[in-house]
N, C-alpha and C positions, 0 to 999 in steps of 0.2 A: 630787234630784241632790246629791253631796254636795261640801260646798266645801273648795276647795284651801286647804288651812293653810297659813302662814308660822310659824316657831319663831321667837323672838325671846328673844336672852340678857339677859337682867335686870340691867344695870350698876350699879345703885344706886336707892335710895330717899331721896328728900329732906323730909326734916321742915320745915315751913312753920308757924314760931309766929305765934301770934297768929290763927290760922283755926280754930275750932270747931268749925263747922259739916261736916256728915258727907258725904264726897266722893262725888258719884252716877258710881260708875265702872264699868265693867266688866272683869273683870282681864285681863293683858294678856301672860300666858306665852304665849298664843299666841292669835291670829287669822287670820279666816279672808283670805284673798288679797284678797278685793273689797272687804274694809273696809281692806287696808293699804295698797292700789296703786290708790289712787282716781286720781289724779291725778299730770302731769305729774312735778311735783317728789318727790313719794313714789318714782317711781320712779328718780327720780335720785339720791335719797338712798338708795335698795337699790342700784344702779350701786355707788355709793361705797362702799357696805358690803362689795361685791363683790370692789373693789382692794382693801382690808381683809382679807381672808380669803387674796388672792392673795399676801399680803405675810406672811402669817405664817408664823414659823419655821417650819416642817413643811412648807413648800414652795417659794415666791421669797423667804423671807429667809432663805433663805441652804442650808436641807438638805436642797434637790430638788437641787443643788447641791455640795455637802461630801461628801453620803455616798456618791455616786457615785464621787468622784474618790478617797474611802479605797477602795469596793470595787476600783477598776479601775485602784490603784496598782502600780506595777514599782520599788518601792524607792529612789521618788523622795523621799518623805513616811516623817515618823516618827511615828507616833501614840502617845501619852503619857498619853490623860486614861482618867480611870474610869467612865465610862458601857461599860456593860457592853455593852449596844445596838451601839454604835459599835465597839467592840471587834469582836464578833459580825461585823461588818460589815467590818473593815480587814484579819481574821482569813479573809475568805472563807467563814464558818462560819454562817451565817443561819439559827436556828430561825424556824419557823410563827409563834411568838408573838414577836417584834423588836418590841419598843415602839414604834421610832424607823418602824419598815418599815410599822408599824400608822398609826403616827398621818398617816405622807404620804399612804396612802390616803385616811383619813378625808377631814381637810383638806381635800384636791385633790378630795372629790366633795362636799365643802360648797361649792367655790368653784364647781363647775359648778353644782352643784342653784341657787343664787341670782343666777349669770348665766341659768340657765332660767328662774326667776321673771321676771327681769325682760326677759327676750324674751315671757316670755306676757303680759305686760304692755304692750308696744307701744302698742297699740289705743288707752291715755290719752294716751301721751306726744305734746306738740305738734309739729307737722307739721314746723318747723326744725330739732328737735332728734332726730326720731325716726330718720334715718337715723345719726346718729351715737351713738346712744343704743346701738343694735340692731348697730351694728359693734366697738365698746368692747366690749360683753357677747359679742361673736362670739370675740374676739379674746382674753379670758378663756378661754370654755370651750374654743380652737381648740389653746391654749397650754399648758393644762392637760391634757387628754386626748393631746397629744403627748409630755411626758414621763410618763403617767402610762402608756403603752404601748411606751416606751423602757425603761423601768425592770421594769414588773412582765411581759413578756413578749418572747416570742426576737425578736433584731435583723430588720428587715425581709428581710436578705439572708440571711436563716438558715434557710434549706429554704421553703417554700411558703408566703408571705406570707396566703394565700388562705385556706388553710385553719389556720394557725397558733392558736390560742386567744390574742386579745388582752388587753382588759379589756370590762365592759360599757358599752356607748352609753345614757345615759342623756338624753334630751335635750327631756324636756318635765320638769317642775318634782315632785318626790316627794310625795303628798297623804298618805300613812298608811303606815306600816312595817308592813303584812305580806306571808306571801305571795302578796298579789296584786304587790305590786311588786317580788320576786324576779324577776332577770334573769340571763340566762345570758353568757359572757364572747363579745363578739364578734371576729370576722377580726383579724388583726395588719391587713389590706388594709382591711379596712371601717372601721377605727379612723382610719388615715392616712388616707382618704378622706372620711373625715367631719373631719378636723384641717384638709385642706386648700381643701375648702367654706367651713368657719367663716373661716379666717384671707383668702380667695380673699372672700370678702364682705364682713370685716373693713376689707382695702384699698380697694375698690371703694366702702364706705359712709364712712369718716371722714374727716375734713379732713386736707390736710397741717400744720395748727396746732394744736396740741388741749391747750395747756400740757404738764403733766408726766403727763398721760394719754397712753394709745393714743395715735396718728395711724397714717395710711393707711401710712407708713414702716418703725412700729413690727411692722405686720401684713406688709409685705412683707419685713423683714429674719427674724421666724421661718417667713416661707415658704422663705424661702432654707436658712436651717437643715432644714425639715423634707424640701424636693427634698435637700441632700446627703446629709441620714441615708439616703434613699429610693434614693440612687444614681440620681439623676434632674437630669442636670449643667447639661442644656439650660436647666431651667426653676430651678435653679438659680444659673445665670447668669445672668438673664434677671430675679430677683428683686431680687439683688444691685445689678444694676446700675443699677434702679430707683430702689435706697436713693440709692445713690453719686453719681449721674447727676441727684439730686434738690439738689444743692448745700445743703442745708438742713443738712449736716453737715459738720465739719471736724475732720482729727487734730490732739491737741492739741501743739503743737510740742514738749512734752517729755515722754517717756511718762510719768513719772511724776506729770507734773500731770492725770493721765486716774485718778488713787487720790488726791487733795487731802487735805493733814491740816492743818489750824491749830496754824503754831508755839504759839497759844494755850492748844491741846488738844484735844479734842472738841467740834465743832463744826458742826451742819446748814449744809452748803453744797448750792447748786443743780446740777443736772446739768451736765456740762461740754458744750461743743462736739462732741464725739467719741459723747454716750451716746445711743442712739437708744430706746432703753426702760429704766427703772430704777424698782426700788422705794425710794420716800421715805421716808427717816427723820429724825426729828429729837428732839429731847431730850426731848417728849411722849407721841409716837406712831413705832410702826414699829420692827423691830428687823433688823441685821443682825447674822445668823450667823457669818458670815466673819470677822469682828471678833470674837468669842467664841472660837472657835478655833484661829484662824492669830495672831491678834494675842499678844506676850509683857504685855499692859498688859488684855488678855481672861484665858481659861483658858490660852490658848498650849500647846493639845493637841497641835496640829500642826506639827512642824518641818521644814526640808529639809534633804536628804541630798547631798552630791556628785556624788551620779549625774545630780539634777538640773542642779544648779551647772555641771557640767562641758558642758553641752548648749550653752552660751553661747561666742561669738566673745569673744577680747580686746578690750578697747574698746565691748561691747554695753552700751548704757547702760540696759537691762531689767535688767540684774544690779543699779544702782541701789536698787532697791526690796525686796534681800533685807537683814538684817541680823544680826548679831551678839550676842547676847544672853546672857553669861553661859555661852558655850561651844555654843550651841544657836543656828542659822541660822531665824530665823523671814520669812515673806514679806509686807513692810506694803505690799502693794495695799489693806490691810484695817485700819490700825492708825483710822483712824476710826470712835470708836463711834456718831457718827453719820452718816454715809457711805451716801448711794444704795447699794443692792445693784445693782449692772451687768445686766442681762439681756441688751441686745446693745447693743454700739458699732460704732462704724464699723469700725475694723481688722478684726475678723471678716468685713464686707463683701468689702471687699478680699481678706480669705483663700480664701474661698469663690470671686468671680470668678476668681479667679489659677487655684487647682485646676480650678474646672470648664471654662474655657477653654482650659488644658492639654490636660484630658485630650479634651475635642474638640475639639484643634488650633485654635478658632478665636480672635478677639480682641473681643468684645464688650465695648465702653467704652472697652477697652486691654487690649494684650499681658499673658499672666503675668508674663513678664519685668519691667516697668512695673509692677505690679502689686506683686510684692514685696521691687520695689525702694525703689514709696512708705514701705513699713512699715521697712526697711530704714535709711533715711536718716532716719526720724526714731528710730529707736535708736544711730544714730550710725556706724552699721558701712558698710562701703564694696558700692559697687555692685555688683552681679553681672555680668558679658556675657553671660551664659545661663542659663536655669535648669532643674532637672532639677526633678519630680515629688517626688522624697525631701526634694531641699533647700525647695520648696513646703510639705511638711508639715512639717518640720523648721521652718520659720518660724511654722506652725500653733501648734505643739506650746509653742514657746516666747512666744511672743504673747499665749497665751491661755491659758497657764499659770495650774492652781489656781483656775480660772472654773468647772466643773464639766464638762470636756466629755474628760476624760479617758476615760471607758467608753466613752463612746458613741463615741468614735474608734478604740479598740482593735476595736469590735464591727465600723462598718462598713469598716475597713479589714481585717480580718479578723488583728490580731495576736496577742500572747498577754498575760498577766497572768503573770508568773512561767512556771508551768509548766502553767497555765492555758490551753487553746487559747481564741479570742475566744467563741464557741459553747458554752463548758460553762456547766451548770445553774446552776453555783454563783456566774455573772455575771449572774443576774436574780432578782430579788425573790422572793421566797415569795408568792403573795395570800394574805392573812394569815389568821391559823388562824379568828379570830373571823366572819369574813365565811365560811366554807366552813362550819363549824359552824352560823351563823345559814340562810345560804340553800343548798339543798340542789342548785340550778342553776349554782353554779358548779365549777369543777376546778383543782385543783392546779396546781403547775408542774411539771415533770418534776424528778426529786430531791429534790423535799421532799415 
């Protein structure tokens, strides 16, 4: 029987003077799973390696995120820098080989293949820790395989979910690259089903406390996300309200203390009241991207346009957080270089019930009306008596502005990108040219 390998990246080597004697080792590029995940704690330390991998640039820090909202821009954003990748991408123009397009794949199927390890691993992990061990890694690979089937294939409501070519479902641990472990791209429907399993088991397994990891919160606020992409408003609503209705979060009274920067400079602060998932950074470890490019004190690639500006009420104090730089309007949600990457807060909550309650007339938790009136008053702007649909996304849009969900809302509301209808080719990823060349089971996307 042949045993399942672990790869393991080689950080460094330490010289130890004063020891002569010849080290009885065995080397350590890679070993086999039985010798790495003996026990409880081994596999919590692969847990941890897991958030690691989830947090790297190429995916939650920050350009699962950015390069979405360059591809799925309307002349809100002015893109500035010289990554030609990125360019490729703000351009609408994405060859096969996009470095940037290549490397989120990879990443994002690192991050599941070592959430796999360590669910195949369960079996050691102590009997206290093993239902939350097993919802943590759910809530990785649940989270992962939902953008990674947002991005590199057609919107759920984009002709026949069923039959659509997703991405592949990988979901026991990779033991040897060849092809036997070629797989073919699965369902847009069986991808979202298996996303909503993972995160559906995610909540039901983790605590509501879990420090600045998962909790049961964190799995029900991207359920909520993944019922609205699905246009599935009931269970949408019904996610949401779970978050909200959990008291365990609170907006922070001034939007702009929900992006904290240290008059001192850059400086690791802890999640706020408002963040219900976030990836950690701090002046060791973890990087965000969002600071790289929106920041003028980062590369300050990214600028904003009037079109966006102008989307704003007199007196909205969201406008707060753009500024002035030398002629060039930059957005410091982002100016800390060490600053949590946001993955969901509260406000979204809210977003989400208001919409999905609308649009099925009912009021679970609280009226739409109520609902974004809350986000409303604490931006400073005055109450509504009624609310329409439009002015609901319209609060959307501007709320959660330059968070990355710019595509993904054109797609499921079915708008356009310029001249772009929401449905063309050229608003989803290439699967990138090295994986169609390497495994002979997978296909294209339509246009490339």
């Amino acid at each position: 029987m042949k045993k399942k390998i672990i790869y393991l990246s080689i950080l460094g080597i330490m010289a130890m003077p004063g020891c002569k004697k010849a080290l009885d080792t065995t080397p350590t590029q890679s070993i086999s799973a039985e010798d790495a995940l003996k026990t409880s704690s081994d596999v919590q330390v692969a847990l941890a390696g897991t958030y690691s991998d989830m947090g790297a640039a190429n995916i939650y820090g920050g350009r699962v995120f950015i390069n979405p909202d360059l591809l799925g821009d309307n002349n809100e954003l002015i893109w500035s820098g010289t990554f030609q990748g990125m360019t490729q991408i703000f351009n609408k123009t994405i060859p096969v080989d996009n470095g940037f397009i290549t490397n989120t794949w990879l990443t994002a199927y690192t991050a599941i293949n070592d959430a796999n390890n360590v669910l195949n691993a369960l079996n050691v992990v102590n009997a206290t820790d093993k239902g939350r061990v097993e919802g943590e890694a759910r809530f990785i690979r649940g989270t992962t395989y939902f953008d990674l089937v947002r991005l590199y294939a057609k919107a759920y409501n984009d002709g026949t979910a069923a039959s659509n070519p997703g991405v592949p479902l990988v979901l026991t641990p990779t033991v040897n690259i060849d092809a036997s472990s070629f797989v073919s791209r699965n369902t847009v429907a069986e991808v979202y089903d298996q996303v909503i399993v993972d995160l559906t088991n995610a909540e039901a397994k983790l605590p509501a406390s879990n420090g600045f990891f998962a909790n049961k919160y964190a799995a029900a606020a991207m359920l909520a996300r993944v019922y609205l992409q699905k246009g599935d408003y009931n269970n949408a609503v019904q996610a949401a309200n779970r978050v909200i209705s959990s008291g365990k979060y609170a907006l922070n009274g001034v939007f702009t203390d929900e992006f904290p920067f240290s008059p001192n400079g850059p400086t690791p602060i802890s999640n706020t009241s408002e963040d219900i998932f976030a990836i950690q950074v701090n002046a060791t470890q973890g990087i965000n991207d969002f600071n790289t490019f929106y920041s003028s004190n980062g590369r300050g690639d990214i600028s904003i346009t009037n079109n966006h500006l102008n989307l704003y009420e007199a007196g909205d104090t969201r406008l707060d957080v753009f500024y002035n730089d030398n002629g060039s309007v930059f957005c410091g949600k982002f100016e800390n270089a060490y600053g949590n990457v946001h993955v969901s807060r509260l406000a979204e909550m809210y977003l989400v019930r208001a919409e999905g309650n609308f649009r099925l007339a009912t009021s679970v938790g609280a009226t739409p009306l109520a609902d974004i009136n809350t986000i409303r008053a604490r931006a400073g702007i005055p109450a509504l008596g009624s609310v329409t649909l439009a002015q609901i996304l319209n609060e959307r849009k501007i709320e959660l502005s330059f968070e990355g969900f710019t595509l993904h809302d054109v797609k499921r509301l079915q708008g356009t990108v310029g001249a772009l209808a929401w449905n063309s080719p050229k608003l989803i990823y290439p699967i990138p040219d090295r994986e169609i060349k390497v495994n002979n089971k997978l296909t294209q996307n339509q246009g490339y």
